[in-house]
C-alpha positions, 0 to 999 in steps of 0.5 A: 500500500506505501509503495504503491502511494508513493508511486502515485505521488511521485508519478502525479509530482504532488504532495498529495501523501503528505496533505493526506495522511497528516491531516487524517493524522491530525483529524484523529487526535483532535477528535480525541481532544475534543472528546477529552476536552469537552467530556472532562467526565469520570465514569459515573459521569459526573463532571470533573471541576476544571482545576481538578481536571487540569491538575489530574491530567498533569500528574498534579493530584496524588494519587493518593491524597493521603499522601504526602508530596514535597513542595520542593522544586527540581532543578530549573533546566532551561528546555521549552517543554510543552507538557506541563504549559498545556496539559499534555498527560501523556508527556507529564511528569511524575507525581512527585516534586517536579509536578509541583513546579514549573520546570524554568521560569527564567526562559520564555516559552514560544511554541513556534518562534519566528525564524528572525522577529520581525516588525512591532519595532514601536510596541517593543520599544514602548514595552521594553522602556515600560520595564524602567517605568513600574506601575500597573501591569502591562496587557497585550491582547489580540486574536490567537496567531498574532504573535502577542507570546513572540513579542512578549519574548522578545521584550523578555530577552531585551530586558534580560540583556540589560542584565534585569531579572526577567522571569516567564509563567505560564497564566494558561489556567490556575494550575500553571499559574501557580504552579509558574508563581511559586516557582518565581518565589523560590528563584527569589528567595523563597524558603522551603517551608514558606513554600510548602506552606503555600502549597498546604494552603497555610499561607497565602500563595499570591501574598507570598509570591508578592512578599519577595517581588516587592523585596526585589529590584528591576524585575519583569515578569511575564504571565503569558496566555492569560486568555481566563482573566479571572485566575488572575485574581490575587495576583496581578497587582501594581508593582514599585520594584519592577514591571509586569507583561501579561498576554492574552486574547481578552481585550476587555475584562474587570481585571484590567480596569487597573492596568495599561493595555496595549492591542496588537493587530496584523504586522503591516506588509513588508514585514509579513512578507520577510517573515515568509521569506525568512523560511523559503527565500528565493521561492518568488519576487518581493511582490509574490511575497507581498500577495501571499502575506495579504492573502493571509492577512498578515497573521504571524501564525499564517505566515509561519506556518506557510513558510515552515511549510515551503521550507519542510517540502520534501517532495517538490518545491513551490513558489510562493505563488504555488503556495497561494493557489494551493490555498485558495483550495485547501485552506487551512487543511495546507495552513496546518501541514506547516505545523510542527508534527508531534514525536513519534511516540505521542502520535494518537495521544489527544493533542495538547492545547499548545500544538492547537494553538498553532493550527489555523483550523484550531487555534480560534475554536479553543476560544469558541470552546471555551465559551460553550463551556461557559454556558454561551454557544451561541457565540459559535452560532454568531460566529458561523453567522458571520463566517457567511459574510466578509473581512470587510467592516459589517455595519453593527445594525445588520444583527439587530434589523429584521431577524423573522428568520433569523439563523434558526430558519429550518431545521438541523441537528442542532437547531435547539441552540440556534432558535429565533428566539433563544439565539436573538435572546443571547446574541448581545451577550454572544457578541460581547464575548466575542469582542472581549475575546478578540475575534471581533473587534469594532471600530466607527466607520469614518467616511460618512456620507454627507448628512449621514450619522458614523456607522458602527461596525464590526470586524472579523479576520479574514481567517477566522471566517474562512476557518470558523466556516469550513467547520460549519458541518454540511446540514447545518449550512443552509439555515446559516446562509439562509439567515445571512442572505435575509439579514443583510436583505434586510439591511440594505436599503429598500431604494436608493438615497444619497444618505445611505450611500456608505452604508450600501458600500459598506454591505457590498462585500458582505453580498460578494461574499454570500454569492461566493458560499453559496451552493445549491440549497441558496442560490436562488435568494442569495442572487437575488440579493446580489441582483437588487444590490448591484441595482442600488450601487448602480444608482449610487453611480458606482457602475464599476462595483455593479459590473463585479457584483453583476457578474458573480452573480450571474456567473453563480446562478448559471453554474447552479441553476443554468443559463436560462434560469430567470434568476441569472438572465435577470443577473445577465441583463443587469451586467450588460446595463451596467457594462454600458453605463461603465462605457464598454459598449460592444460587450454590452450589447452583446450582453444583452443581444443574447438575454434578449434571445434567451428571454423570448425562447423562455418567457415569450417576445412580450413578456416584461423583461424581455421588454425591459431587455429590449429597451436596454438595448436600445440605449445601448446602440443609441451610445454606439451610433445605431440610431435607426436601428436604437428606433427600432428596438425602444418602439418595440419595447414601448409598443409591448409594454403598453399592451403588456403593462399599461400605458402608465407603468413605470417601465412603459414610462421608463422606456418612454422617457428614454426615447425622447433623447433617440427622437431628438437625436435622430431629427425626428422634432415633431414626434419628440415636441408630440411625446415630451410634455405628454410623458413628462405629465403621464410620470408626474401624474403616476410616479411624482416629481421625485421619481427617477424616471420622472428625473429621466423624462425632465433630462431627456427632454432637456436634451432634445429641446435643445435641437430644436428652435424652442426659444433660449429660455425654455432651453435653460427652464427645462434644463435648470428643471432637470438638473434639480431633479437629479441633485434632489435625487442623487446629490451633487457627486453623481454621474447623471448630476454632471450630465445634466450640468453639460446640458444646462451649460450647453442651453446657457450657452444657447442664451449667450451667458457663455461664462457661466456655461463655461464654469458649469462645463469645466464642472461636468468635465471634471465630474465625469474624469473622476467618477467616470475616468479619463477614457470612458466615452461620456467623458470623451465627449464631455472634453469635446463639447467642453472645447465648443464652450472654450471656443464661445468664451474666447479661448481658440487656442485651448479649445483646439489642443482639446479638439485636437486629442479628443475628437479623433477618439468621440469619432471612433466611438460614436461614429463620424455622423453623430450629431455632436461629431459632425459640429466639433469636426466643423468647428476644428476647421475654423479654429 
């Protein structure tokens, strides 16, 4: 069976051997672990207390209690030894004196050191000076892998270098915690009748261990992985003689009320990316680096774990970016492989915290473990919840909006922990325990939208997510998706208005997300949810961020539902809308060339959205210059949605509003003056004023006007009319703001105000280069009417130089017989 294997790996020229049978490895004593870990159960079934459990396992409990143990401590070699930091019982000492005591606390003790410490030059200057500075303890907190034991270590051996006495105690639980104390005590004096007082419970332990820090000068003392704040008490205290550094994920907790904390987050680029290189140099570029340390978010534990990875390969060589693609599949299962495997010996003995810790596929279920135990499983719940969204900051009101079906929708195995009602009951205390954890941190959005209140959000790395998801067994899936797909259906806005511009920004990661987990089961709300997003990002005018959300959204419903399912034409139709509001005309209309074949195979020629695709279409061959051929396709929508939906239907409006600009432009004057007033008071009478496509109807006829020899003052009346309705609508920064502005400048024009035409064109022009960009064709045409606005206001010489780098590109787009075209060619000859 080996041989063969190992044939098959070698002939395949993949590692799948070693990602195989370390992770069957690793799946079977985690099992045991847990098992171990949560049962914690005597025979009789009672319930082991956690202190007496921990002690047991360590050999810390006689066996026979009767018996009398020494207090004595054992020489104090100075190894890294797991077993007595995490409770690995099957590499425990003896009962006996050495189970007493911490075997050294004059070295720190990290799992799995970087190869050289890298970053957090600021957060170990300011630690290592707080040695000089006695006063409240230090905390360094952060989430698990971010490197708080390293740092702690580093500042250790800076302190020790300036010839302090730095000690290191294990704070994991009580048991290591006093054990680690009492060691301290003996290295500073302590007697051994103080100590076995201390440990008969005749002496207070913390007091005596205080008695000789207080007696000793310039001393720092470590209390690394503090993550239950409560074994604390007694013992954490002010110190005048030396310093005290305790690390933890707990980023709030009543015993820090007294004390200076100090977070650490992600180490910032370039020194994530030489962690990895320190492992595997020449494995790709700096930039390769630079993409896999953000792939990883720039966690400490990802990135040594990869690196180690790379640099244990025995079988091939990756490059880094190998590495990264080998991820995007195997994710933490690949992440692990990097870990450190146990000695021969231990193999199938439950898996010590220590060597979870170091696993990305473990090391935050510890903390979410812990919780359950505490009587909170519904921070798991919460935490799978969010799993199904992004990295991405998530407004805080996305959790507490419509919950009818909240993660409790369906039915599963464990649905009695996740109830609507008994789930929404402990979220708060859920969430706030996350928080105090450090895996989910908050923050206030700082970029509000103009006139809109900072937004509270919350934070999850992106890690986490991806390995708290990965967990979520496969039953269980659908009622997770199912209540985030509903939540955030809920939290985005119900139409579009400029006040929740950043909090629709804000969700649009979140709806990326939910498309890319989506299988089968959601599908069909999970696309209609990207569907209506990309709609109202449309309207934001963020055409790029609706062509991506779009897409997916469509690339998603074929895979999983077909190419003609109604869910992914409607997606399809959108993104060919979208690719022409971004100015990629040709794709568009091939876009919805298709859409509209497939609709009217599947839903009939005058079915709605076969209309509604019909009238897309036109705009865009109107934008390419196929003005007859526009015509024909808005008078085929228009005349099929009469019949279909009425005369007065938003959409039959829609699409009567929109061929008001093709009449215009393409000379027809008697019909536009005809249907103007008439479609401008049918969308007042049904829509309102306010309605966008009343605001369609004013700025299309605004337009046409124009072309015809109504008197200047209408000119500028209709266009002013059109250019509040927009502003009302959308704000200032908008792209069919400045579209209205170049129609307005042009009537002022008209008018003979030509300096003001010509500041409100310069607005335009700029509006467009930056909301649009420099090359996209509605601001190419901008510049080129820009350069008729110079010419009007005196300024031959600008306006040619604008004429003479923009008109040859306007040709290409929109064809030398458009309208615009033909007058700016004219006007470059008497230049």
């Amino acid at each position: 069976m080996d041989a063969a294997l190992t044939a098959v790996a070698v002939t395949a020229g993949t590692t799948l051997i070693t990602l195989t049978v370390t992770a069957l490895w690793q799946r079977a004593r985690t099992g045991v672990a847990a098992i171990t870990e949560r049962m914690r159960r005597e025979p009789d079934g009672r319930s082991i207390p956690p202190d007496s459990a921990s002690a047991a396992r360590e050999g810390l409990l006689p066996v026979n209690p009767g018996q009398h143990q020494s207090p004595l401590p054992a020489a104090h070699p100075a190894l890294r030894d797991h077993s007595h930091a995490f409770g690995d019982h099957n590499a425990g000492p003896a009962v006996g004196e050495a189970g007493w005591w911490q075997e050294s606390v004059r070295t720190p003790r990290v799992e799995s050191p970087p190869r050289i410490f890298r970053g957090r030059e600021e957060q170990l200057a300011e630690l290592t000076a707080a040695v000089h500075l006695p006063g409240p303890p230090h905390v360094l907190h952060g989430m698990g892998g971010s490197g708080k034991t390293a740092l702690a270590a580093e500042v250790f051996r800076a302190v020790e270098a300036e010839g302090l006495t730095a000690l290191w105690v294990v704070a994991a639980d009580r048991t290591d915690l006093r054990r680690g104390m009492l060691t301290a005590a003996a290295e500073l004096g302590a007697d051994e009748e103080e100590l076995r007082g201390a440990q008969e419970g005749r002496l207070a332990a913390a007091d005596l261990v205080w008695k000789y820090l207080s007696r000793a000068e310039g001393w720092f003392l470590v209390l690394d992985k503090a993550d239950n704040p409560e074994t604390l008490d007694g013992w954490l205290r002010p110190t005048t003689t030396g310093a005290i550094l305790v690390t933890t994920r707990r980023a709030r907790a009543p015993q820090w009320q007294q004390t200076i904390l100090h977070r650490l987050d992600v180490l910032p680029a370039e020194d994530a990316a030489r962690i990895i290189t320190d492992f595997a140099p020449g494995r790709g570029t700096s930039q390769d680096a630079l993409d896999l340390a953000n792939r990883l978010g720039r966690l400490p534990l990802a990135l040594r774990l990869a690196g180690s990875y790379l640099e244990r390969q025995a079988l091939e060589t990756w490059s880094l970016n190998d590495y990264r693609a080998r991820f995007e599949h195997d994710g933490t299962v690949l992440a692990d492989q990097g870990a450190e495997l146990p000695p021969a010996e231990d193999v199938g003995a439950p898996i010590a915290e220590g060597e979870l810790r170091q696993r990305l596929s473990w090391t935050w279920q510890i903390t979410l473990d812990a919780l359950s135990a505490r009587g909170l499983p519904e921070a798991t719940t919460l935490m799978r919840l969010l799993s199904c969204w992004s990295q991405a900051p998530l407004p805080r009101a996305t959790l507490s909006g419509d919950r009818a079906r909240g993660p409790g929708a369906g039915t599963g195995p464990r649905a009695q922990t996740a109830t609507d009602d008994e789930f929404w009951r402990k979220a708060e205390p859920a969430l706030r325990a996350l928080i105090d954890n450090s895996l989910v941190s908050t923050h206030i959005d700082a970029e509000p939208s103009a006139g809109a209140a900072p937004t509270p959000c919350l934070q999850v790395h992106g890690l986490v997510l991806e390995s708290v998801h990965t967990s979520i067994e496969a039953i269980e899936r659908p009622r997770y998706m199912g209540a985030a797909v509903h939540l955030l259906d809920a939290a985005l806005p119900a139409g579009f208005s400029p006040a929740d511009v950043r909090r629709l920004r804000l969700l649009l990661p979140h709806t990326a997300a939910l498309l890319r987990h989506t299988d089968a089961s959601t599908v069909g709300p999970a696309v209609a949810l990207g569907v209506r997003a990309a709609q109202l990002v449309c309207e934001a005018g963020d055409y790029r961020a609706a062509v991506e959300l779009a897409t997916l959204a469509g690339e998603k419903s074929e895979r999983l539902q077909g190419p003609g399912d109604p869910a992914t034409l409607a997606a399809r139709h959108h993104h060919g809308d979208f690719l022409r509001r971004l100015g990629a005309y040709p794709e568009a209309e091939g876009i919805l060339r298709r859409v509209h074949a497939r609709r009217s195979d599947t839903l009939g020629a005058r079915h709605r959205d076969t209309l509604e695709t019909a009238a897309a279409l036109s705009i865009t061959l109107y934008l390419m210059g196929h003005a007859e051929e526009s015509l024909d396709w808005i008078r085929r929508a228009i005349d099929g949605q009469r019949r279909t939906l009425g005369n007065d239907h938003v959409e039959t409006l829609r699409s009567r509003a929109y061929a008001l600009e093709l009449l215009a432009h393409s000379g027809r004057t008697r019909t536009f003056l005809r249907d103007g007033p008439a479609t401008i008071a049918d969308a007042e009478r049904s829509l309102g004023t306010d309605h966008v496509v009343t605001a369609v109807a004013y700025s299309n006829y605004a337009y046409g006007l124009l072309r015809t020899d109504a008197s200047a003052e209408a000119k500028v009346a209709a266009a002013r009319r059109a250019l509040r309705a927009r502003v009302r609508l959308y704000g200032e920064g908008h792209p069919t703001v400045h579209s209205a502005q170049l129609v307005l400048s042009w009537a002022q024009s008209l008018a003979g105000e030509y300096e003001s035409a010509l500041a409100l064109m310069r607005d335009a022009v700029d509006g467009r280069e930056r909301l649009l960009g420099t090359s996209h064709p509605l601001t190419i045409k901008a510049r080129v009417l820009y350069a008729e606005r110079l010419a009007e206001a005196g300024r031959p010489e600008e306006a040619e130089q604008l004429l003479r780098d923009n008109l040859p590109q306007a040709e290409t787009i929109y064809g030398s017989h458009d309208l615009d075209v033909l007058r700016a060619t004219e006007l470059q000859r008497h230049l």
